[in-house]
C-alpha positions as CSV (number, residue, x, y, z in Angstrom):
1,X,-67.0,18.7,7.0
2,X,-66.6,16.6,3.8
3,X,-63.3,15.6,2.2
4,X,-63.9,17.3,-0.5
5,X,-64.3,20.5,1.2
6,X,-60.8,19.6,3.0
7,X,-59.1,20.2,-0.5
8,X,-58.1,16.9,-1.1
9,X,-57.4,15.3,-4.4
10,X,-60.4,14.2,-6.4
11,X,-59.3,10.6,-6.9
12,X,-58.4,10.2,-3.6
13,X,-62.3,11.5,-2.7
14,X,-63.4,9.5,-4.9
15,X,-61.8,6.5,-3.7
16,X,-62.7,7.4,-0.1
17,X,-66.2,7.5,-1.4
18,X,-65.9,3.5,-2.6
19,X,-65.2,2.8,1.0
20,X,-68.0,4.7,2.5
21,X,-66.7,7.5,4.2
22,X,-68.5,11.0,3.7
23,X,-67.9,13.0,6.5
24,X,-64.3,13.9,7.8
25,X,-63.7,12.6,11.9
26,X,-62.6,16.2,13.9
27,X,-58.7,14.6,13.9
28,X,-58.9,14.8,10.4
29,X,-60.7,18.3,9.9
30,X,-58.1,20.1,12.1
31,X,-54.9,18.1,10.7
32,X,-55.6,17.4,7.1
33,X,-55.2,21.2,6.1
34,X,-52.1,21.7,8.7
35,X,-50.2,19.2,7.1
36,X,-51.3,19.9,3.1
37,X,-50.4,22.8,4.3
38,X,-46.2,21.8,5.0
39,X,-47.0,22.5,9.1
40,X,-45.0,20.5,11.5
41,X,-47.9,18.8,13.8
42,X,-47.9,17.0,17.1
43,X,-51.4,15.4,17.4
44,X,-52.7,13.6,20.2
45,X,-55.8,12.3,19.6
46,X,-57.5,8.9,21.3
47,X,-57.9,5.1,19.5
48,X,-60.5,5.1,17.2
49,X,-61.1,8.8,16.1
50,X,-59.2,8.0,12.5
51,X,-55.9,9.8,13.2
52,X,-54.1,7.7,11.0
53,X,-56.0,9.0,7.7
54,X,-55.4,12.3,9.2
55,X,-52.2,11.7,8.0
56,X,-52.4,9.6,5.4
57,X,-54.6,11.5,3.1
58,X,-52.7,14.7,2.6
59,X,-49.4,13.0,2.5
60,X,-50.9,11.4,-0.5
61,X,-52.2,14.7,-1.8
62,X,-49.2,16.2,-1.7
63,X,-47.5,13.2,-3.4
64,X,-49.9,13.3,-6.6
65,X,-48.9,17.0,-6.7
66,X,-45.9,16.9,-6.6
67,X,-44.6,12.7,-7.4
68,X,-41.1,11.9,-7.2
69,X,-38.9,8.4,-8.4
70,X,-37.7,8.5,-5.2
71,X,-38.9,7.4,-1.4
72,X,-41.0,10.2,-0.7
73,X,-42.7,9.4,3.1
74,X,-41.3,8.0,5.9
75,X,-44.0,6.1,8.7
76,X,-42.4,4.4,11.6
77,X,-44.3,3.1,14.0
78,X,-44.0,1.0,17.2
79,X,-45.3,-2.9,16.3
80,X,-45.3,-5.3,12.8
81,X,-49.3,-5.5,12.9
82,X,-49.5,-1.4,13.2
83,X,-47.4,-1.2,9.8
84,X,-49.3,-4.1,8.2
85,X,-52.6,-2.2,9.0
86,X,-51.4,1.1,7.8
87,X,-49.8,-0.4,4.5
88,X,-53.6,-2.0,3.6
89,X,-55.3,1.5,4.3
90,X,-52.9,3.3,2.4
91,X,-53.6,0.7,-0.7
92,X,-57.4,1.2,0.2
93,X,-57.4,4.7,0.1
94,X,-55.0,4.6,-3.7
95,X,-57.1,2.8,-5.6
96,X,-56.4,4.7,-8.9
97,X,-53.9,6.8,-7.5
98,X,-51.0,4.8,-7.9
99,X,-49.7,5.7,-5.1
100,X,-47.0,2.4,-3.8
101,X,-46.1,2.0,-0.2
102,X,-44.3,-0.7,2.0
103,X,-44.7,-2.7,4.9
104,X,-41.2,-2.9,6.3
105,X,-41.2,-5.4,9.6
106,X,-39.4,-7.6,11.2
107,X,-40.8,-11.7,11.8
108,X,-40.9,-11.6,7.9
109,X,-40.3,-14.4,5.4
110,X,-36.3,-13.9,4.2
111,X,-37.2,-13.0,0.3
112,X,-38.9,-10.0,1.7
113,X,-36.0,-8.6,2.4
114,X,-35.2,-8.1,-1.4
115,X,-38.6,-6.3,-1.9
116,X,-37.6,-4.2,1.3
117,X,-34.2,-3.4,0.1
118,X,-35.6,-2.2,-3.8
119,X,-38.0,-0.1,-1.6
120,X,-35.6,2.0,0.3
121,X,-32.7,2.2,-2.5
122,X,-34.4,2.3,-5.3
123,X,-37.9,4.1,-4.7
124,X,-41.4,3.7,-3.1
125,X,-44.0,6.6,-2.0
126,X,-44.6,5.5,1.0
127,X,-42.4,2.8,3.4
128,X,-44.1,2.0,7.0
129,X,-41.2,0.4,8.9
130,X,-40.9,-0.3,12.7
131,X,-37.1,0.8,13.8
132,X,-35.2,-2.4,14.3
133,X,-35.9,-3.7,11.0
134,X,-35.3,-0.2,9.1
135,X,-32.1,0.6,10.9
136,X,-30.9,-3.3,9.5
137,X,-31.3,-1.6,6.2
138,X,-29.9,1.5,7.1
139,X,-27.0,-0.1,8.1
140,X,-25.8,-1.9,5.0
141,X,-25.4,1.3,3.1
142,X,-28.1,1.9,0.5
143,X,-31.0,3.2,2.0
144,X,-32.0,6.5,-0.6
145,X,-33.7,9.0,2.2
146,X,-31.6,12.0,-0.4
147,X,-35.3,13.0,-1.5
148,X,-37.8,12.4,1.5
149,X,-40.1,14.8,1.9
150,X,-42.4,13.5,5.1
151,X,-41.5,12.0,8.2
152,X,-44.1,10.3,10.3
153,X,-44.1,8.6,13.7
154,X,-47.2,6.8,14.9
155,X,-48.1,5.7,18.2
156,X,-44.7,7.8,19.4
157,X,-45.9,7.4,23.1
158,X,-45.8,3.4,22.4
159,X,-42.3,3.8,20.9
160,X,-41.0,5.5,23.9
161,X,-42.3,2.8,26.3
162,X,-40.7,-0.1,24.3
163,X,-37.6,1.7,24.6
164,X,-36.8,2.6,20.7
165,X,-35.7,6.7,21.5
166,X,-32.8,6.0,20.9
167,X,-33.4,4.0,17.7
168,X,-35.8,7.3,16.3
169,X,-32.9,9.5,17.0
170,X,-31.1,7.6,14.5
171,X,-33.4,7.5,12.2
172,X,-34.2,11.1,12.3
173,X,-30.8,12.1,11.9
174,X,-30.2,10.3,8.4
175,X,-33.0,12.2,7.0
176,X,-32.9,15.7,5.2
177,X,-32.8,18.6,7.5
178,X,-35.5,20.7,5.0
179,X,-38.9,18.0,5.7
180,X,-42.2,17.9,7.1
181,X,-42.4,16.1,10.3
182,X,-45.9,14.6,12.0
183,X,-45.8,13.2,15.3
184,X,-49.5,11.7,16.3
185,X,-49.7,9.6,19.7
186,X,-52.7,8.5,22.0
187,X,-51.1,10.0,24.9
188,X,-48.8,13.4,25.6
189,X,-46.2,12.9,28.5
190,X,-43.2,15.0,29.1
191,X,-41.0,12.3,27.1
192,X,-43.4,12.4,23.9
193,X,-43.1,16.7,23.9
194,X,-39.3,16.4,24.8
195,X,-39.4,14.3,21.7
196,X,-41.2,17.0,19.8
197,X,-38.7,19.4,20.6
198,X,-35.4,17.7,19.4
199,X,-37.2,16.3,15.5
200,X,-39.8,18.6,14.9
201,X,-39.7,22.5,13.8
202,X,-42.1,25.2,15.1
203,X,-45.2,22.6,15.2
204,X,-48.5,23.3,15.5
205,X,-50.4,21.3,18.3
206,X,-53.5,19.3,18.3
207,X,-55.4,17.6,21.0
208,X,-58.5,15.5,20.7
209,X,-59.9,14.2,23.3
210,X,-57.1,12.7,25.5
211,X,-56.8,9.4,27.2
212,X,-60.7,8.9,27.6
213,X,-62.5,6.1,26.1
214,X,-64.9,6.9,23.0
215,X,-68.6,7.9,24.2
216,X,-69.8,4.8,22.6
217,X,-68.4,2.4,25.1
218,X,-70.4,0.7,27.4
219,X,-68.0,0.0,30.4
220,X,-68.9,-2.4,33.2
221,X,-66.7,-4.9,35.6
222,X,-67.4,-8.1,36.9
223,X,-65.6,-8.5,40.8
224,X,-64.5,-12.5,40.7
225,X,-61.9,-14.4,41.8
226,X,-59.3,-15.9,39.2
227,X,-60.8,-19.8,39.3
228,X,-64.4,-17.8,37.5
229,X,-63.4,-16.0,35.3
230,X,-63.2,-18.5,32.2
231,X,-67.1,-20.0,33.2
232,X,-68.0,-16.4,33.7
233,X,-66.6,-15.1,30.0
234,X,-68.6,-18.3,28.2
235,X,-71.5,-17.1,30.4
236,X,-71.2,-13.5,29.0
237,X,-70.6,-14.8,25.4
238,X,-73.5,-17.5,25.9
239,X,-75.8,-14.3,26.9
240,X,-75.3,-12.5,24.0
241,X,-75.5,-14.6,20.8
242,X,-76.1,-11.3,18.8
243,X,-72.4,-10.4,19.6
244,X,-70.9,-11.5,16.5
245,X,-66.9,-9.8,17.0
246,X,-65.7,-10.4,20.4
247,X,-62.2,-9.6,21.5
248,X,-60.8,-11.0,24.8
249,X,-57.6,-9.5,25.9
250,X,-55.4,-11.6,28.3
251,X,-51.6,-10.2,29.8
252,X,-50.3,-13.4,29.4
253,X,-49.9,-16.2,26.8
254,X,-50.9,-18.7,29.2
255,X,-54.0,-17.2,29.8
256,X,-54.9,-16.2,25.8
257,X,-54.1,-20.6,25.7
258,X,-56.6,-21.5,28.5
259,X,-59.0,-19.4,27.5
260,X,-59.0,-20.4,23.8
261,X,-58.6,-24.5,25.3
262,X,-62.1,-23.8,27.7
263,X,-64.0,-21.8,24.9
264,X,-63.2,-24.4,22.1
265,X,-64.7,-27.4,24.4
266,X,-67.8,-25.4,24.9
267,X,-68.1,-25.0,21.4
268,X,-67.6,-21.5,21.0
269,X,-65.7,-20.5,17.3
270,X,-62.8,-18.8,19.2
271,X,-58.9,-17.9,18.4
272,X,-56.2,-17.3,19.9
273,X,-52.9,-14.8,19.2
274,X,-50.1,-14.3,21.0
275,X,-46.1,-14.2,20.3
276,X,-46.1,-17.7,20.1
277,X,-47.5,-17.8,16.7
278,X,-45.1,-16.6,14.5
279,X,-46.2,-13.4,11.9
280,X,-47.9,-15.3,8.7
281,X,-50.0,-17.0,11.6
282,X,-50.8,-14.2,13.2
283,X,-51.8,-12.4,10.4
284,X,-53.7,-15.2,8.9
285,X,-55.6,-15.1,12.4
286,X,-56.6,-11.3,12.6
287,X,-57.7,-11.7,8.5
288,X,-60.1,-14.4,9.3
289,X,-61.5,-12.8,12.3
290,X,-61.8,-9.5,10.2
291,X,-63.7,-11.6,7.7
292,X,-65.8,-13.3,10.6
293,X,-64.8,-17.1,10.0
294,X,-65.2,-17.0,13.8
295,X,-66.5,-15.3,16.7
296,X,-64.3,-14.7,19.2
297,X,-60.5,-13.7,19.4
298,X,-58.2,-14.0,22.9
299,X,-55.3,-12.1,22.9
300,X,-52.5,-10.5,24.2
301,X,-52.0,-6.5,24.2
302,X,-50.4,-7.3,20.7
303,X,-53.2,-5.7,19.0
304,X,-54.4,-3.8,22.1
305,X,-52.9,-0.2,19.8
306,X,-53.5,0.8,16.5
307,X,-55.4,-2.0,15.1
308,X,-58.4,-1.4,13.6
309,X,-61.4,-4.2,13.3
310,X,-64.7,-2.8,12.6
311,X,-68.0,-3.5,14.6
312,X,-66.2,-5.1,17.5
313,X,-69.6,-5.7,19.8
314,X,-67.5,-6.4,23.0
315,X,-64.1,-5.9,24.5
316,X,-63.4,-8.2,27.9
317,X,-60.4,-7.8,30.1
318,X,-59.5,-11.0,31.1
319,X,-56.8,-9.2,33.5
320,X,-56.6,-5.8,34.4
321,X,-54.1,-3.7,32.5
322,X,-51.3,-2.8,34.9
323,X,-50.9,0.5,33.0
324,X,-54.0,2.8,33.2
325,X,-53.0,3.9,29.4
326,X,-53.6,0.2,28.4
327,X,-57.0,-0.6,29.5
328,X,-58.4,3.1,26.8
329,X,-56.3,1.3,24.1
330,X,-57.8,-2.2,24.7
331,X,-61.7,-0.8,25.0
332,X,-61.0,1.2,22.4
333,X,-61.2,-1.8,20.1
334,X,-65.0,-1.3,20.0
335,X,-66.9,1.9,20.0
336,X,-65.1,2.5,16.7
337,X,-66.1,6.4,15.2
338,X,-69.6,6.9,15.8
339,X,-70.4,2.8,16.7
340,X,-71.0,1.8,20.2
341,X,-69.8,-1.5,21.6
342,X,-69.1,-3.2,25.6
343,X,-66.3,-3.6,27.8
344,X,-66.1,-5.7,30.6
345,X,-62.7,-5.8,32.9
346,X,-62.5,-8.9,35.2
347,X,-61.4,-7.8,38.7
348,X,-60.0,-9.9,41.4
349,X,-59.0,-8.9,44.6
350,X,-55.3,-8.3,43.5
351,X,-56.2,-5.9,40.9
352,X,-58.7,-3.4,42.8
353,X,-55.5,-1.2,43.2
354,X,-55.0,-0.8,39.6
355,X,-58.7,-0.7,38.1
356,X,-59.1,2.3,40.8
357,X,-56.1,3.9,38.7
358,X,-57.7,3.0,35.5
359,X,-60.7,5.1,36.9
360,X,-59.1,7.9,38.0
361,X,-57.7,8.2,34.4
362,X,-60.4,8.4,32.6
363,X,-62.5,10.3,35.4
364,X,-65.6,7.7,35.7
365,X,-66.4,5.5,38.4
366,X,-66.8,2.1,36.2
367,X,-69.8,-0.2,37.6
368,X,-69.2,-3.2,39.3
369,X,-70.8,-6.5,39.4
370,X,-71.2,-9.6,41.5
371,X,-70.5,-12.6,39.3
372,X,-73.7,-15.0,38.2
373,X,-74.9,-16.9,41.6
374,X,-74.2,-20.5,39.9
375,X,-70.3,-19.3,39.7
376,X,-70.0,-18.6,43.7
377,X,-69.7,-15.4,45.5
378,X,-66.9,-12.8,44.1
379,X,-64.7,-10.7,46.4
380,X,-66.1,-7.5,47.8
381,X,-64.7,-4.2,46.6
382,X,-62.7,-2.3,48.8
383,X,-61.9,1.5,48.0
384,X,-57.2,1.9,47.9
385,X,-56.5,4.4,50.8
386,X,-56.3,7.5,49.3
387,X,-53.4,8.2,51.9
388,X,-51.4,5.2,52.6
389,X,-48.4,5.1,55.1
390,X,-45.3,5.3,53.8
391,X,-44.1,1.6,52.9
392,X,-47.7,0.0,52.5
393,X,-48.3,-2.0,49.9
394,X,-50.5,-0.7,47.1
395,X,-52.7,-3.7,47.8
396,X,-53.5,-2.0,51.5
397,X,-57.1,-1.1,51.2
398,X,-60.0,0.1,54.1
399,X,-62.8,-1.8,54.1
400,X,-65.3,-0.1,52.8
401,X,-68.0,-2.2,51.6
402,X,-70.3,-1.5,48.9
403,X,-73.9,-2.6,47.5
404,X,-74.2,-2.8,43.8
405,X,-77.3,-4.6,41.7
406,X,-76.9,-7.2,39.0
407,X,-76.6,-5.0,35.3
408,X,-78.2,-6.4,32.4
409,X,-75.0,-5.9,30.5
């Protein structure tokens, strides 16, 4: 379906137009007319699959109908770079609206707080704010919510597991009673519909495609122990000079600094983010790698959620994610909407237990492959009991040997 057939404003068409988007993604086809609509709406729907225009382009609809002086839309979310990213689709999808909106974060230079406090006293259309830094405001006394008409939460399953319930709550309960609320999360526990229940009224429910990575991935793992890894990833990069936007995802900062410190004395253009660069460098990082000013980017699960970098040609796991949930939201950095891309997960012996989790998620059996003979033989994999005693470790495994080829991946 087109946006234009979705009843959305014609500016706002034609600016999606400018940006190349025709067809609407089936998040956006079931949402946008819920929410023009004034519907509550819990919508779980998978990285990726554009959920967060689903809900940014009838909020602005509804804005240009119907404009107000006054802070009109509400978007918290769970981490600084998700609000950056929202803010600069939002002024994307404007052009010639004049819709404003804010990024309201915290790592921030200290004269930004002035813009932030004009924002949410005096008026902006749309503020994207993660909760620490918004309750800061709220608590010196002028924050205007007297006219808000939308409340959004993004990535709600991500808030939860940071632990900011009890900060939403708060938030929630400063705004007017008489709004639209939208929840949209990757994931749909018990904690995330509990959490439906107590801030949204009467919602309607959609579900896209839950916790599964996009049909476009390509997944394969490589079974090595931890001393290969880095000369297997320059081997992989090496192999594939076509690759031109490579992410590799590490769960520490000491590995994202090794990595980066192996790649750049084999010559390879490579970056590195972490939380030890502080925000303007990290968001002078991800805006060079968006423009391609180099090829390869190691990082932490900081921008594992919610970011999104088109034509991504390959996602490798450094470590496997010790959360199933993780490793959709890391390969889910390529394979964007219709695209397809590779993802590779690195397994040692420690983290069979885990990657046969990871599996069981998303209801695949991922391929698994001996490292290059020049880097040595890798462990063998070895199916987790499906049974274990009472007080074995997870790491308990039979010894059940298996035979696969070498993939041309």
């Amino acid at each position: 379906m087109t946006f234009e057939a979705l009843g959305l404003n014609e500016d706002i068409v034609t600016a999606i137009s400018y940006m190349g988007f025709e067809k609407a993604t089936p998040i956006q086809e079931k949402a946008i007319p819920k929410i023009i609509d004034g519907k509550d709406l819990i919508a779980c729907a998978q990285t990726g699959t554009g959920k967060t225009a689903a809900f940014i382009l009838p909020v602005m609809h509804k804005i240009m109908a119907s404009p107000s002086k006054k802070l009109n839309t509400l978007i918290v979310v769970p981490v600084r770079e998700l609000a950056i990213q929202i803010d600069q689709q939002i002024e994307a999808f404007s052009y010639g609206t004049g819709i404003t909106s804010l990024a309201i974060y915290g790592g921030g230079k200290g004269e930004d707080w002035g813009q932030e406090k004009r924002a949410l006293s005096q008026g902006c259309d749309i503020v994207i704010a993660t909760p620490g830094k918004l309750i800061s405001h709220m608590n010196m006394g002028y924050v205007d919510f007297s006219e808000l008409q939308h409340l959004i939460l993004d990535e709600a399953d991500r808030m939860l597991d940071i632990g900011f319930h009890e900060d939403i709550i708060k938030i929630t309960k400063a705004l007017p009673k008489n709004r639209q609320s939208l929840m949209f999360s990757a994931t749909m526990p018990p904690k995330i519909r509990k959490l439906a229940k107590d801030i949204l009224n009467n919602p309607d429910e959609i579900s896209i495609a839950i916790s599964k990575p996009a049909a476009g991935v390509l997944q394969a793992s490589y079974l090595v122990h931890d001393h290969q890894k880095i000369r297997l990833i320059d081997r992989l990069i090496s192999d594939k000079p076509e690759y031109e936007s490579i992410i590799i995802f590490a769960s520490t900062k000491k590995d994202v600094s090794e990595t980066v410190r192996f790649l750049k004395k084999a010559n390879v253009p490579v970056e590195g983010i972490s939380s030890n660069l502080d925000q303007s460098e990290r968001n002078d990082v991800m805006r060079r790698f968006r423009n391609k000013k180099f090829r390869v980017l190691v990082a932490t699960d900081v921008i594992s959620r919610g970011i999104d970098i088109k034509g991504i040609n390959l996602v490798i796991n450094y470590n496997v994610p010790k959360d199933a949930e993780d490793y959709v939201h890391r390969i889910g950095r390529t394979a964007r909407a219709d695209s397809t891309g590779v993802a590779i997960t690195l397994i040692n012996e420690d983290d069979m237990y885990a990657f046969s989790k990871i599996e069981r998620l998303i209801e695949k059996e991922v391929i698994k492959i001996p490292p290059f003979p020049e880097l040595g033989e890798g462990p063998t994999w070895r199916e987790p009991n499906k049974h274990r005693a009472k007080g074995k470790s997870k790491g308990n495994y039979r010894g059940k040997r298996r035979h696969h080829g070498r993939s041309s991946i």
